[in-house]
Biopython code that builds the backbone (N, CA, C, O; Angstrom):
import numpy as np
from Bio.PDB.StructureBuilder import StructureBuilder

atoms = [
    (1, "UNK", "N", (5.628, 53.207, 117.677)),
    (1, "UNK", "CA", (5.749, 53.609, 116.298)),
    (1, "UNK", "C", (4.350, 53.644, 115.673)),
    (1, "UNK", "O", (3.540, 52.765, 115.967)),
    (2, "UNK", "N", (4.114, 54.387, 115.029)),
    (2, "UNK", "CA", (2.689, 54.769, 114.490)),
    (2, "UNK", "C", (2.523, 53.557, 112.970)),
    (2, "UNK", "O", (3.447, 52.920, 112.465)),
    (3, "UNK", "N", (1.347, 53.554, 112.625)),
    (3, "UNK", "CA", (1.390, 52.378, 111.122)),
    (3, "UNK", "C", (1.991, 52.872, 110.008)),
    (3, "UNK", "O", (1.887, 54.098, 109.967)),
    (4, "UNK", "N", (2.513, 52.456, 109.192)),
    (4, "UNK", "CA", (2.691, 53.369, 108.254)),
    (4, "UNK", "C", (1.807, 53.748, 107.143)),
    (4, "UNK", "O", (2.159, 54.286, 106.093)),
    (5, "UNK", "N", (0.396, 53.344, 107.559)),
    (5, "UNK", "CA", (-0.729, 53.953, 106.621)),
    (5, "UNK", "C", (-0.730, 55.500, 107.098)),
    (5, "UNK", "O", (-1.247, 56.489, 106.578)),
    (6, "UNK", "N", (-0.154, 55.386, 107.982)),
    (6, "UNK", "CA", (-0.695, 56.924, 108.465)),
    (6, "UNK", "C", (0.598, 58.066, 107.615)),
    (6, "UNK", "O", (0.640, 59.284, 107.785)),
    (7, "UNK", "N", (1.438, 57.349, 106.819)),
    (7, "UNK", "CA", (1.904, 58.459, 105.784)),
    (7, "UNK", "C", (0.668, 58.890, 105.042)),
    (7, "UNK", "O", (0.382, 60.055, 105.321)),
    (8, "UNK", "N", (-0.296, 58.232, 104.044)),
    (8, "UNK", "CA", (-1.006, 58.537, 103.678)),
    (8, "UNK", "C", (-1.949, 60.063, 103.902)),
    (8, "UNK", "O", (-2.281, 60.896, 103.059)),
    (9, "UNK", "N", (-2.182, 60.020, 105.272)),
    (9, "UNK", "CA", (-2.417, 61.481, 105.603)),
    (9, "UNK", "C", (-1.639, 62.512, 105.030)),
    (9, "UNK", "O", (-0.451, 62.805, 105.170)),
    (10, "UNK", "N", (-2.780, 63.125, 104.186)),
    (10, "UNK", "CA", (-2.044, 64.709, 103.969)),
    (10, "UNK", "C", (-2.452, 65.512, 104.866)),
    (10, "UNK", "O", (-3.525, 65.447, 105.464)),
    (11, "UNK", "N", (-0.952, 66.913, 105.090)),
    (11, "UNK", "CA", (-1.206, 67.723, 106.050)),
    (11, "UNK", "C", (-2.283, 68.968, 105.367)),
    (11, "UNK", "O", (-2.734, 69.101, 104.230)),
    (12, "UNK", "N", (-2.420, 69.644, 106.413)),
    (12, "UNK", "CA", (-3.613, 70.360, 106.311)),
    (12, "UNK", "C", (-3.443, 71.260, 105.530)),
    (12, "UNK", "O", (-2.229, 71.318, 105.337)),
    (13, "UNK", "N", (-4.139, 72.292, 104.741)),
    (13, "UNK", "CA", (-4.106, 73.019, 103.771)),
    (13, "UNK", "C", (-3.985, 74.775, 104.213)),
    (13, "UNK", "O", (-3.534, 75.796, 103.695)),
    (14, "UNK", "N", (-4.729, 74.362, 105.567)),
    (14, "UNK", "CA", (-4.184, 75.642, 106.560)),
    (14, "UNK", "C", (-3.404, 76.255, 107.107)),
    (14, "UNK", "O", (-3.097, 77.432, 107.298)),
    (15, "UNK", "N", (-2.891, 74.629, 107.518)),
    (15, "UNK", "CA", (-1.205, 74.445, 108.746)),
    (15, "UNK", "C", (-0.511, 75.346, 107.470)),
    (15, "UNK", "O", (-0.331, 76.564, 107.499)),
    (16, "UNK", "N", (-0.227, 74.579, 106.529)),
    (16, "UNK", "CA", (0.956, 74.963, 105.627)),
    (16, "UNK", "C", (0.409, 76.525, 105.183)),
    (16, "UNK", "O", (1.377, 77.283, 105.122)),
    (17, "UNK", "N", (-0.550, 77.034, 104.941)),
    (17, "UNK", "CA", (-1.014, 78.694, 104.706)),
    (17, "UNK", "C", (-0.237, 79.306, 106.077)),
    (17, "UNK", "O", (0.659, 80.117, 106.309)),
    (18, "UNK", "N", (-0.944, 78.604, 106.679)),
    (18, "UNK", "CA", (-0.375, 79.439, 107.868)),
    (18, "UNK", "C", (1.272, 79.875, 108.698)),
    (18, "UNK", "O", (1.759, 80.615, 109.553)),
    (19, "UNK", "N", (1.626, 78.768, 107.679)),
    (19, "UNK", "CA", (3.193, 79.133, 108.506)),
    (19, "UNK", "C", (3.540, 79.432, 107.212)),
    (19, "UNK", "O", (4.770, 79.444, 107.217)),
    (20, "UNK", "N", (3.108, 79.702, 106.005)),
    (20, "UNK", "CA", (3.937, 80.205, 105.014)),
    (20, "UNK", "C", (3.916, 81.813, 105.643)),
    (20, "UNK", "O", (4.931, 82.473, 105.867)),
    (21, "UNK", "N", (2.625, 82.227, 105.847)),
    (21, "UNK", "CA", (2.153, 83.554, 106.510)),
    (21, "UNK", "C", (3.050, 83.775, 107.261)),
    (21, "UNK", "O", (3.681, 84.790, 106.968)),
    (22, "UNK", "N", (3.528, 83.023, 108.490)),
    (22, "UNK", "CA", (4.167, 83.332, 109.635)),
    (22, "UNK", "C", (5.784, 83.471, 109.245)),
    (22, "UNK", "O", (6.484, 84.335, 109.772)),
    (23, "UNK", "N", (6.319, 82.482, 108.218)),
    (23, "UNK", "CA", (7.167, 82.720, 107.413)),
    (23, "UNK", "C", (7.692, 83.743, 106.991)),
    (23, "UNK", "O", (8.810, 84.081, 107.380)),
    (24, "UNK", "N", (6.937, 84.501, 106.038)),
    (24, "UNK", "CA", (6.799, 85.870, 105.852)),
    (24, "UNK", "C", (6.994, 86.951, 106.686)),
    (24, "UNK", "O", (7.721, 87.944, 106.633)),
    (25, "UNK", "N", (6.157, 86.521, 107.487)),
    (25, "UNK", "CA", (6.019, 87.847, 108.646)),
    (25, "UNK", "C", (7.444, 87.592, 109.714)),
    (25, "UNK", "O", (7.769, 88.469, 110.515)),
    (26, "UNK", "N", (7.981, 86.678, 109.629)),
    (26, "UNK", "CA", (9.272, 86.590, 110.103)),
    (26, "UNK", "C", (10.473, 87.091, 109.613)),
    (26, "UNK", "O", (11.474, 87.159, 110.326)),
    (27, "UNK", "N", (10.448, 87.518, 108.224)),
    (27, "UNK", "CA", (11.572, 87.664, 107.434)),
    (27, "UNK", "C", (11.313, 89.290, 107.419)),
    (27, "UNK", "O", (11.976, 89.906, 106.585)),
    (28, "UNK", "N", (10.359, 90.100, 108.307)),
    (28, "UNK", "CA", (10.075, 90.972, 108.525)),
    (28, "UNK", "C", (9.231, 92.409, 107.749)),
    (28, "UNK", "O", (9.369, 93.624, 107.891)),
    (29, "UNK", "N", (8.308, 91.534, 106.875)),
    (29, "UNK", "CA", (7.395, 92.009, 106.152)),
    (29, "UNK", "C", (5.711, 92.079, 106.648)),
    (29, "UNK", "O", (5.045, 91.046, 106.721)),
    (30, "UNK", "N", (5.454, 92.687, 106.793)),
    (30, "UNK", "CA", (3.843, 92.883, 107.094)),
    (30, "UNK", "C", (2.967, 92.789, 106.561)),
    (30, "UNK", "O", (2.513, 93.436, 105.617)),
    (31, "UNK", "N", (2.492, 91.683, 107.282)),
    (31, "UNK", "CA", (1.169, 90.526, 106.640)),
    (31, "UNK", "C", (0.218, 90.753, 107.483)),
    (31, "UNK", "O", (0.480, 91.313, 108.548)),
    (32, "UNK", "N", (-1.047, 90.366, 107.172)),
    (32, "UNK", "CA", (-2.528, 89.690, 107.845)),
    (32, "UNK", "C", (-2.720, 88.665, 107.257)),
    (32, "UNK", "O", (-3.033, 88.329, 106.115)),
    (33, "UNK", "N", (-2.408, 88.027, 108.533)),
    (33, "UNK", "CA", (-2.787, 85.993, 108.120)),
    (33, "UNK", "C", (-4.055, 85.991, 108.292)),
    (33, "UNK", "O", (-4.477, 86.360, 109.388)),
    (34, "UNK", "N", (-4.902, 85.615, 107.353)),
    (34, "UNK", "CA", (-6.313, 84.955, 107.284)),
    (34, "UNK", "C", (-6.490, 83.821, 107.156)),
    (34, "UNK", "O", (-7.437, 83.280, 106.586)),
    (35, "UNK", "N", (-5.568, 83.322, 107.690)),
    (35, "UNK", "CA", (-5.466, 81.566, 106.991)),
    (35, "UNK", "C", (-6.487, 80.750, 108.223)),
    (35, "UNK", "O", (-7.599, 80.264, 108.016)),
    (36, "UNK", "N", (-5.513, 80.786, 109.903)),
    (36, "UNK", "CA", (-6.353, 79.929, 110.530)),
    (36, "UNK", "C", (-7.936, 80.681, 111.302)),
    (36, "UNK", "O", (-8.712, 79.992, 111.964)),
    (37, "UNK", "N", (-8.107, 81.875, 111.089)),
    (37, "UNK", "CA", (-9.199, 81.955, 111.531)),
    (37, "UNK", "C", (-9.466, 82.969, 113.188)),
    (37, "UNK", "O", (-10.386, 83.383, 113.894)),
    (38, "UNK", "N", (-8.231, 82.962, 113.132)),
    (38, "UNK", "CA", (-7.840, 83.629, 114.830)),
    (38, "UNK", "C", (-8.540, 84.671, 115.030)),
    (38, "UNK", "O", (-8.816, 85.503, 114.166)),
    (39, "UNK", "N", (-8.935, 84.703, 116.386)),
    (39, "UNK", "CA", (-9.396, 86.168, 116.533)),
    (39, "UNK", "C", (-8.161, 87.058, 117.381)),
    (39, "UNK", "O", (-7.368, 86.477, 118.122)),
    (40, "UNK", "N", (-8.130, 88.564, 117.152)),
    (40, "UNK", "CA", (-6.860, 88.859, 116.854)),
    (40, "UNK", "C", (-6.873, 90.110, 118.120)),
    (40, "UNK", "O", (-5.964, 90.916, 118.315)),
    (41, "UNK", "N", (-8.334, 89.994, 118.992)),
    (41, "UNK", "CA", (-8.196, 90.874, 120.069)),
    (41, "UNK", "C", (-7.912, 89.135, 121.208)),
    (41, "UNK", "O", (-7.854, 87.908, 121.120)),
    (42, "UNK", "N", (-7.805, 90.532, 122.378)),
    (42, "UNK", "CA", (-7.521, 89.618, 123.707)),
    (42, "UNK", "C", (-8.804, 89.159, 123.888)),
    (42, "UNK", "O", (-9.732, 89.630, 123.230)),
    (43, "UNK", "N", (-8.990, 88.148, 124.844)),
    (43, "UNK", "CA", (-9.852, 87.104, 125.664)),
    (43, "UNK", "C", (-10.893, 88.509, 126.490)),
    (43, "UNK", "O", (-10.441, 89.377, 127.236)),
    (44, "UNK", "N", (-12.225, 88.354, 126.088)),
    (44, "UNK", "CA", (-12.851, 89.221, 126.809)),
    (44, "UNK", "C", (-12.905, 88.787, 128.432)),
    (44, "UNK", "O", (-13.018, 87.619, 128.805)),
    (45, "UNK", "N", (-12.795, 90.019, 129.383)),
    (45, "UNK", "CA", (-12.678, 89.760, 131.051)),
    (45, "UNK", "C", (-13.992, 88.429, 130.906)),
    (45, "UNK", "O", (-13.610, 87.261, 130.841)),
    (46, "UNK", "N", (-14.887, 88.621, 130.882)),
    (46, "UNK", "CA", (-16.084, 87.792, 131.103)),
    (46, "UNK", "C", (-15.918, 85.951, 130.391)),
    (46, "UNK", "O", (-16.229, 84.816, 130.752)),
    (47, "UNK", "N", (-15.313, 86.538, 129.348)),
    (47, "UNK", "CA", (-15.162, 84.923, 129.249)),
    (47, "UNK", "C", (-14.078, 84.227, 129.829)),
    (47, "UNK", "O", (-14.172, 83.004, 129.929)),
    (48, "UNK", "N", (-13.003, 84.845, 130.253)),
    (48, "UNK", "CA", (-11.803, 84.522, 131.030)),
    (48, "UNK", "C", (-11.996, 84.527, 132.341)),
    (48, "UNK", "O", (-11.024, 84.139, 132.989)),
    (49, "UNK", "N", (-12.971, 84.851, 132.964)),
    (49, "UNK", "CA", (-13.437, 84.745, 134.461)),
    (49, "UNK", "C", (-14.314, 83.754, 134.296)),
    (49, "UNK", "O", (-14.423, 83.098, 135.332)),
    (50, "UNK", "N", (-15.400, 83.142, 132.880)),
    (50, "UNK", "CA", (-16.277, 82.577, 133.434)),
    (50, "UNK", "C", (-14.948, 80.677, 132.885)),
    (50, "UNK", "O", (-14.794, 79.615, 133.488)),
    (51, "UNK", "N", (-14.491, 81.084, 131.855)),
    (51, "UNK", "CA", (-13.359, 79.149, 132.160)),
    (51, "UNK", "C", (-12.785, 79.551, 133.168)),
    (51, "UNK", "O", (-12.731, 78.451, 133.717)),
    (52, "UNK", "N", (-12.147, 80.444, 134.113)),
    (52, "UNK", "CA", (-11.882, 80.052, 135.638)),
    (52, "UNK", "C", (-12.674, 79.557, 136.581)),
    (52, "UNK", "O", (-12.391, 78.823, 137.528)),
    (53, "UNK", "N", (-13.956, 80.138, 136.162)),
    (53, "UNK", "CA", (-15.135, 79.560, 137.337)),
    (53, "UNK", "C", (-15.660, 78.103, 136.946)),
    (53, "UNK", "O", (-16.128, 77.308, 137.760)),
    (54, "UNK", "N", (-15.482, 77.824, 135.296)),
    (54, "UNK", "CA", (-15.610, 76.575, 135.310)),
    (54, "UNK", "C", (-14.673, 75.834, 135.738)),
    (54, "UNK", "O", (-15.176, 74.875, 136.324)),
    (55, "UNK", "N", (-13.536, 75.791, 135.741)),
    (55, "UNK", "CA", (-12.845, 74.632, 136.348)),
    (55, "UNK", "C", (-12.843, 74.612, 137.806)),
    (55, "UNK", "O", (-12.675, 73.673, 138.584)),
    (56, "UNK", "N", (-13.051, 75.783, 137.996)),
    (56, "UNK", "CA", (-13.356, 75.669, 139.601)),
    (56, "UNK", "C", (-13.873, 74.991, 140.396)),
    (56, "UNK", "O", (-13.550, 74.577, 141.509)),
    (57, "UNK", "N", (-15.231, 74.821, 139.384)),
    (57, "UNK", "CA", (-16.422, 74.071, 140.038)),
    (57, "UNK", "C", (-15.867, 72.525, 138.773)),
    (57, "UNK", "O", (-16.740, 72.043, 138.051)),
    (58, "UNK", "N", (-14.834, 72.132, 138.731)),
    (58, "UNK", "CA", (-14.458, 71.022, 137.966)),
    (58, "UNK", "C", (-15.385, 70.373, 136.743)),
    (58, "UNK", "O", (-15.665, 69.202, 136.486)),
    (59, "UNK", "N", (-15.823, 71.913, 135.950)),
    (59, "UNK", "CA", (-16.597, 71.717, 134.680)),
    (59, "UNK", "C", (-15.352, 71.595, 133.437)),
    (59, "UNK", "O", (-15.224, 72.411, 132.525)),
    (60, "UNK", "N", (-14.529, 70.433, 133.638)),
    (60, "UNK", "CA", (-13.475, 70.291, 132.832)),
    (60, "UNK", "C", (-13.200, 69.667, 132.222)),
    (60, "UNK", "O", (-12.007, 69.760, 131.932)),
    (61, "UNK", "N", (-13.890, 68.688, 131.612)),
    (61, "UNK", "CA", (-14.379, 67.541, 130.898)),
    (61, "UNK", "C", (-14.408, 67.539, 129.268)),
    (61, "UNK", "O", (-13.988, 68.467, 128.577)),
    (62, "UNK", "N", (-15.035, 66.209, 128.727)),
    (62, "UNK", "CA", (-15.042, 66.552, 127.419)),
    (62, "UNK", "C", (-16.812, 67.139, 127.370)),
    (62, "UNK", "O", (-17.349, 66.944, 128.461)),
    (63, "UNK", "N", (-17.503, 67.621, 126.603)),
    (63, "UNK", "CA", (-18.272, 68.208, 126.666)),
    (63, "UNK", "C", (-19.293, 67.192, 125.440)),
    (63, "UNK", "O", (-18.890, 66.053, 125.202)),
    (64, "UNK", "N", (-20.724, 67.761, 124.657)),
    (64, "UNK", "CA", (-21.128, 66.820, 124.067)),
    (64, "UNK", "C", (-20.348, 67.309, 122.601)),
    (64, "UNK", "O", (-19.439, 68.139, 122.618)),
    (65, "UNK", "N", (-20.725, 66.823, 121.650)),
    (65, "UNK", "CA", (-19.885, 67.088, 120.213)),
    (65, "UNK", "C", (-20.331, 68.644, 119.998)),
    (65, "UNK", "O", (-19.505, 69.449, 119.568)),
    (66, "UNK", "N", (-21.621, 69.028, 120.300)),
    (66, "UNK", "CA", (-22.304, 70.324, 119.542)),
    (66, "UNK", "C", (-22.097, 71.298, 120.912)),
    (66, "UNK", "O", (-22.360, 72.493, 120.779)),
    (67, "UNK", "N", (-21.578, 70.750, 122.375)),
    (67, "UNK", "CA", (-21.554, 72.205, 123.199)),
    (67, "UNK", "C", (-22.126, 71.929, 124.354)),
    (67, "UNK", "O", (-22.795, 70.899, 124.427)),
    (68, "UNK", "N", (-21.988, 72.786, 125.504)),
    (68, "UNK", "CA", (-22.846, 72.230, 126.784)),
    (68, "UNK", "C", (-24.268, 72.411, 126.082)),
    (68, "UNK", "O", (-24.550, 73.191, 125.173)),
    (69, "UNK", "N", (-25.116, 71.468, 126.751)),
    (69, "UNK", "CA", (-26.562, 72.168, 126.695)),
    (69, "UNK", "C", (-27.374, 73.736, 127.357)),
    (69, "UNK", "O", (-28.272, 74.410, 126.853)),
    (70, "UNK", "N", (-26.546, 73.937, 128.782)),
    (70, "UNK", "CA", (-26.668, 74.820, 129.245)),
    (70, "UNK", "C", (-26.366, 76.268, 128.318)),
    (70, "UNK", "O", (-27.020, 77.293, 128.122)),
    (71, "UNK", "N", (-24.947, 75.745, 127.842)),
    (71, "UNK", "CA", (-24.653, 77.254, 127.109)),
    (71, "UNK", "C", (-25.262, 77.384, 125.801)),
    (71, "UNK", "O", (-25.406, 78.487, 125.274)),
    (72, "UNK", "N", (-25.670, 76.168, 125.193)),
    (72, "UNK", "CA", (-26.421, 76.619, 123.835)),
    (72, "UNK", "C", (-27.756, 76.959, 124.316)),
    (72, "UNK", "O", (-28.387, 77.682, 123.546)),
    (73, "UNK", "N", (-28.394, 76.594, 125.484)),
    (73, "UNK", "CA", (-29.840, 77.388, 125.481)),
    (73, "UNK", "C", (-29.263, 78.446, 126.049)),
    (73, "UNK", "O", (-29.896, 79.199, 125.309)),
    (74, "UNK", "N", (-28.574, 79.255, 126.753)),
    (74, "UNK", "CA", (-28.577, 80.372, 126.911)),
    (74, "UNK", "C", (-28.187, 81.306, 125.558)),
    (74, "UNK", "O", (-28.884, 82.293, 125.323)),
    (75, "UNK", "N", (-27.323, 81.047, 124.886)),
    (75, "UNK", "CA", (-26.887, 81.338, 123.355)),
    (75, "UNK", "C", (-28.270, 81.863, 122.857)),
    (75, "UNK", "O", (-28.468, 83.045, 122.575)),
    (76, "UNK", "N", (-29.552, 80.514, 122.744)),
    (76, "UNK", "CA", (-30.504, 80.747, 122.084)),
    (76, "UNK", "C", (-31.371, 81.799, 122.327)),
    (76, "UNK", "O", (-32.242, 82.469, 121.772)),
    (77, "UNK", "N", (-30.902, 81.701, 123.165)),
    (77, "UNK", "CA", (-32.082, 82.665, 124.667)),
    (77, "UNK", "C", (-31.505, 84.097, 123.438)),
    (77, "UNK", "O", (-32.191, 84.519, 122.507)),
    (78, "UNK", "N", (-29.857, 84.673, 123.883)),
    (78, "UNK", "CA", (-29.376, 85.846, 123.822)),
    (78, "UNK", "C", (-29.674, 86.101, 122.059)),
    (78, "UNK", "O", (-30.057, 87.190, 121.633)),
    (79, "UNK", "N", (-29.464, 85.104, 121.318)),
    (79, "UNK", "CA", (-29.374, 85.309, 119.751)),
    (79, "UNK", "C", (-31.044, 85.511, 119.794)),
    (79, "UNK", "O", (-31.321, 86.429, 119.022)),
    (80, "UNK", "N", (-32.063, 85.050, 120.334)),
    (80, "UNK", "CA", (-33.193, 85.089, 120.034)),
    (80, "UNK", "C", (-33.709, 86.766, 120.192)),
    (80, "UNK", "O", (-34.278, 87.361, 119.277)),
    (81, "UNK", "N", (-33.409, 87.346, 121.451)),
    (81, "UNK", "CA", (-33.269, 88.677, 121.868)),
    (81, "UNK", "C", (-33.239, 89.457, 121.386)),
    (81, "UNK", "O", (-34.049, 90.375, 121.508)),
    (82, "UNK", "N", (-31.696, 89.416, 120.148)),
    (82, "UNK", "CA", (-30.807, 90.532, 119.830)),
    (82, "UNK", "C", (-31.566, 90.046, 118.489)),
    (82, "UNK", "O", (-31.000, 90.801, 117.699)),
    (83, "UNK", "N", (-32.525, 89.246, 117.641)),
    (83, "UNK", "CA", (-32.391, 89.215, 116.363)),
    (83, "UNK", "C", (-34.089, 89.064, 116.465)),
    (83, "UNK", "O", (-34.543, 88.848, 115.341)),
    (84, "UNK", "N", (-34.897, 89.108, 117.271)),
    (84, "UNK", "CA", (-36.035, 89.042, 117.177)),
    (84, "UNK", "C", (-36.960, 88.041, 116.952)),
    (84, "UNK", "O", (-38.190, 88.023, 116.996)),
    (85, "UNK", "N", (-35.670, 86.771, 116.569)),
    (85, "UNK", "CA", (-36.407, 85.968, 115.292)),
    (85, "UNK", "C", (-35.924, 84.444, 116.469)),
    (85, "UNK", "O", (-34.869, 84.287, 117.082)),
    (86, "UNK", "N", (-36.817, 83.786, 116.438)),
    (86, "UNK", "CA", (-36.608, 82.430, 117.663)),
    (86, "UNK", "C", (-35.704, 81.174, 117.453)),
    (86, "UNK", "O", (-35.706, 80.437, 116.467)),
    (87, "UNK", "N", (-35.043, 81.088, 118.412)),
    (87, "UNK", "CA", (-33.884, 79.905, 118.075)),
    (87, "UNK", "C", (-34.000, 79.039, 119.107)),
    (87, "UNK", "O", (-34.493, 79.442, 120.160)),
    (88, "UNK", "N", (-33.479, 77.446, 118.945)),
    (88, "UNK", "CA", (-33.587, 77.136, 119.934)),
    (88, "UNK", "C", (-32.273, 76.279, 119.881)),
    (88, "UNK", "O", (-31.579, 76.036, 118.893)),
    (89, "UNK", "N", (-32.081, 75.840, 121.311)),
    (89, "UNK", "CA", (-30.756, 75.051, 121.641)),
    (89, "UNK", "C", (-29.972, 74.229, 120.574)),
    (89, "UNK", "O", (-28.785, 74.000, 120.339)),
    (90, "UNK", "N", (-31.347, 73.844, 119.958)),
    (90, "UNK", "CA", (-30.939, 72.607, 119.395)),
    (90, "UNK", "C", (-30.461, 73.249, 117.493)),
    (90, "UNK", "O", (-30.134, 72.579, 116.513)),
    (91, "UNK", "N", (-30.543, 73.997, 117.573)),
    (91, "UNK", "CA", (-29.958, 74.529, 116.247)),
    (91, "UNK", "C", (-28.813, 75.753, 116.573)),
    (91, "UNK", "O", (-28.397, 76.456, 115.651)),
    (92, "UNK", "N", (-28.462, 75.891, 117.634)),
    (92, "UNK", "CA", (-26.809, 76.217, 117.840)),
    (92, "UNK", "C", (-25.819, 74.836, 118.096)),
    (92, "UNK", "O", (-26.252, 73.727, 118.409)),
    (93, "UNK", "N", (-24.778, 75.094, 117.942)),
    (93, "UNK", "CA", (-23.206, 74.893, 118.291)),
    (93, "UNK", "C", (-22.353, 75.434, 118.590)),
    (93, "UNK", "O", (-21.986, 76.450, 118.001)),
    (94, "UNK", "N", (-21.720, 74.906, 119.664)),
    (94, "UNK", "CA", (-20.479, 75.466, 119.984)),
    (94, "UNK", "C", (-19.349, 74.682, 120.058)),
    (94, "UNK", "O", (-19.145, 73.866, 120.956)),
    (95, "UNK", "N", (-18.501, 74.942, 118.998)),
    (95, "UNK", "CA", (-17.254, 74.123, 118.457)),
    (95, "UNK", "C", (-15.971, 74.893, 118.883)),
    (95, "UNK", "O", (-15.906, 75.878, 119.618)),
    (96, "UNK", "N", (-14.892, 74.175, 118.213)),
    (96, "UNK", "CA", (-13.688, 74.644, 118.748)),
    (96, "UNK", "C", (-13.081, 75.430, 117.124)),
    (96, "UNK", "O", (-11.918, 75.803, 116.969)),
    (97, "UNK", "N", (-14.372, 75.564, 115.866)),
    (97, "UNK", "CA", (-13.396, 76.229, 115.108)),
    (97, "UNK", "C", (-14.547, 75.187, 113.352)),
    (97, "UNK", "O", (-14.811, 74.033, 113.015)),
    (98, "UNK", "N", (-14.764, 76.392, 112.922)),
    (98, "UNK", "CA", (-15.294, 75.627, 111.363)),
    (98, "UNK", "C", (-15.077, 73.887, 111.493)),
    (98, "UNK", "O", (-15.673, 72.894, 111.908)),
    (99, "UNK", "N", (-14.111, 74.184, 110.997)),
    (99, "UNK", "CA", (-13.701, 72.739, 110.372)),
    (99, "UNK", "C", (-14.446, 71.333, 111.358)),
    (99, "UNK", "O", (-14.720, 70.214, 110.925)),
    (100, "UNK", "N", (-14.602, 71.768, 112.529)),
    (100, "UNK", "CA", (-15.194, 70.613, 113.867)),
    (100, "UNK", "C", (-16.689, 70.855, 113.376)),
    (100, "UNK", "O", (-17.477, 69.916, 113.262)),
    (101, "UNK", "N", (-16.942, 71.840, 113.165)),
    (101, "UNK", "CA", (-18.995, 72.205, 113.185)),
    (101, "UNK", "C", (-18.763, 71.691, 111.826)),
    (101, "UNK", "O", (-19.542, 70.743, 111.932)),
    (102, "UNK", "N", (-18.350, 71.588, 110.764)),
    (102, "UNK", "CA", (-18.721, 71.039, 109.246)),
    (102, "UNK", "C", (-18.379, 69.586, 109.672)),
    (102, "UNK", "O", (-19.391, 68.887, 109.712)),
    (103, "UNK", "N", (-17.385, 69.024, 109.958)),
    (103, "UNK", "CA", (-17.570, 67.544, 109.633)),
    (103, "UNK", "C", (-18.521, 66.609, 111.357)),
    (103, "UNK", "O", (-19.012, 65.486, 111.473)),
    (104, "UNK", "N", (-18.392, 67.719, 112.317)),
    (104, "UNK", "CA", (-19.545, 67.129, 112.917)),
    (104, "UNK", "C", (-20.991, 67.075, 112.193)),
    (104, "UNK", "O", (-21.508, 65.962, 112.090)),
    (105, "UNK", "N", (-21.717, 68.265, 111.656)),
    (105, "UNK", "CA", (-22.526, 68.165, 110.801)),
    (105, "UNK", "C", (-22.500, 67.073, 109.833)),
    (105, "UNK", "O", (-23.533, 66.456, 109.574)),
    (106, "UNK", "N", (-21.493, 66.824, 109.336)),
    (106, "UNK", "CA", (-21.408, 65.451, 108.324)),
    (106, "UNK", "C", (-21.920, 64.586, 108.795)),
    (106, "UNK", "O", (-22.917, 63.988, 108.391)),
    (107, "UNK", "N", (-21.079, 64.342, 110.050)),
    (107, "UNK", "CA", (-21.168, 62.621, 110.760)),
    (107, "UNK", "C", (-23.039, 63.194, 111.461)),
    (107, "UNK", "O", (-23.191, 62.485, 112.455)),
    (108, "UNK", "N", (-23.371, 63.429, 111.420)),
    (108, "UNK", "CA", (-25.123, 63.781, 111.682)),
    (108, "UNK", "C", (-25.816, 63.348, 110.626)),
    (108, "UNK", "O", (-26.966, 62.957, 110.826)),
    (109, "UNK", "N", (-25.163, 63.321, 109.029)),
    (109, "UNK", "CA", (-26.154, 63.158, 108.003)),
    (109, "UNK", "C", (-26.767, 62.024, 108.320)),
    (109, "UNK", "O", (-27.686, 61.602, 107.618)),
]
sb = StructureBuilder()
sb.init_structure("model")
sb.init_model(0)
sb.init_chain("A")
sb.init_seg("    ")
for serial, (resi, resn, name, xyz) in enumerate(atoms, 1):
    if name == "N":
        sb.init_residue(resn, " ", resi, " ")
    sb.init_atom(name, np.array(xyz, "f"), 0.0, 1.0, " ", f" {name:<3s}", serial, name[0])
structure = sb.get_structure()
């Protein structure tokens, strides 16, 4: 049984956008949910071949808070390229979604 401080938690402000959205779009009206953030094409071949090749090689783990190191210097590498202007590892992230990169940023202050 969980404590019961944990009523205290309010639910998220998204969850509930988001299934009001889905709500809607169930009762058979046509919506664009902007609520959670989704991206709304398929999984590009390349990134869906390269998480098969990671688990392959049993890169399946928890990772550091801000991202492999490997993939944010390559990130830096490609953003540096395409924008002219120099980046380095250590000022990318790779999160699972806003809300993780803002309050990781917090817990950094």
């Amino acid at each position: 049984m969980l404590a019961q401080r944990t009523a205290l938690f309010k639910s998220s402000g998204t969850a509930a956008a988001s299934a009001a959205a889905k709500a809607v779009a169930a009762s058979g009206k046509e919506i664009i949910d902007l609520t959670a953030g989704e991206i709304w094409s398929h999984t590009a071949p390349s990134v869906r071949e390269g998480a098969i090749a990671a688990i392959n090689c049993n890169i399946n783990r928890y990772t550091d808070t801000l991202g492999l190191m490997e993939l944010r210097h390559a990130l830096a590498r490609k953003i540096s390229a395409e924008t002219a202007q120099p980046w380095s590892a250590d000022e990318i992230a790779v999160t699972t979604g806003a809300k993780q990169a803002l309050l990781t940023q917090l817990w950094s202050l």
